[in-house]
N, C-alpha and C positions, 0 to 999 in steps of 0.2 A: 559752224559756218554752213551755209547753204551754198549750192552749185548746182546751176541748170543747164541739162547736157541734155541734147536728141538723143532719141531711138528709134528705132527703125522697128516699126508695127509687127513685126512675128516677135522680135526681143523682147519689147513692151510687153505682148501680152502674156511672152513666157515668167515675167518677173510678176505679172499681177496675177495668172493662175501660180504660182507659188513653186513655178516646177523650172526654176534656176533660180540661183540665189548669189551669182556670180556675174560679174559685169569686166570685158578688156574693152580699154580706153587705151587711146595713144596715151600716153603720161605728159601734155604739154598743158597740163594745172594743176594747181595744188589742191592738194585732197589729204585728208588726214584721218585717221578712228574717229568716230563721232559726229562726222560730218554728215549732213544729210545730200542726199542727190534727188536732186528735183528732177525727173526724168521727164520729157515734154514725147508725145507721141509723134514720129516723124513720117508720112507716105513717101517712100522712096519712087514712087511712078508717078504722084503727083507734083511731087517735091513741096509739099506744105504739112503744116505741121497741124493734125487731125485736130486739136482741143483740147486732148486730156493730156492729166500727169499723175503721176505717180512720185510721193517721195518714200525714199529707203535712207536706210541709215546704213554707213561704211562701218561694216564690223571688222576687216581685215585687207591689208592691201599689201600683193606681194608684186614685186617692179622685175623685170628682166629686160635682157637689151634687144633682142632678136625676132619678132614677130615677123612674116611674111605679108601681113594685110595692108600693112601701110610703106608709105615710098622709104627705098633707104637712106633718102636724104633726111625726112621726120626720125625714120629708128634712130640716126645717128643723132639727131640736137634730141632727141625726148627720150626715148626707147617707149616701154610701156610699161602698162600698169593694172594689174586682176583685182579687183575691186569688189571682194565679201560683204554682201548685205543683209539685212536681220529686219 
């Protein structure tokens, strides 16, 4: 299955020079091994989304309930989700 998810322009461009290979997502979609992510480049100053994308393929996804980045009202219905790419 394919899924198209923003990034935010430094993440982006650490996954396309090749120096992360790890992706946290709140967990509020399905995602599974084998999946690809279509990643869409996102300007958080401009709030538009630059052109480009990138797709990775989910090589491992480990879930936990606890992250500080998003509201505890989302941790509580999603929690999240670390998202291994290849």
């Amino acid at each position: 299955m394919k899924i198209e998810k923003k990034l935010r322009k430094e993440y982006f461009e650490k996954l396309l020079a090749g120096e992360q290979n790890c992706d946290m997502k709140l967990a509020d979609f399905e995602c599974n091994t084998g999946d690809v992510i279509v990643y869409k480049e996102w300007d958080g100053d401009t709030k538009e989304y630059t052109g480009r994308t990138l797709e990775k393929t989910v090589s491992d996804i480990v879930r936990s309930p606890r992250p500080r980045t998003w509201s505890n009202e989302d941790i509580e219905k999603f929690g999240f989700m670390t998202i291994y790419l290849k």
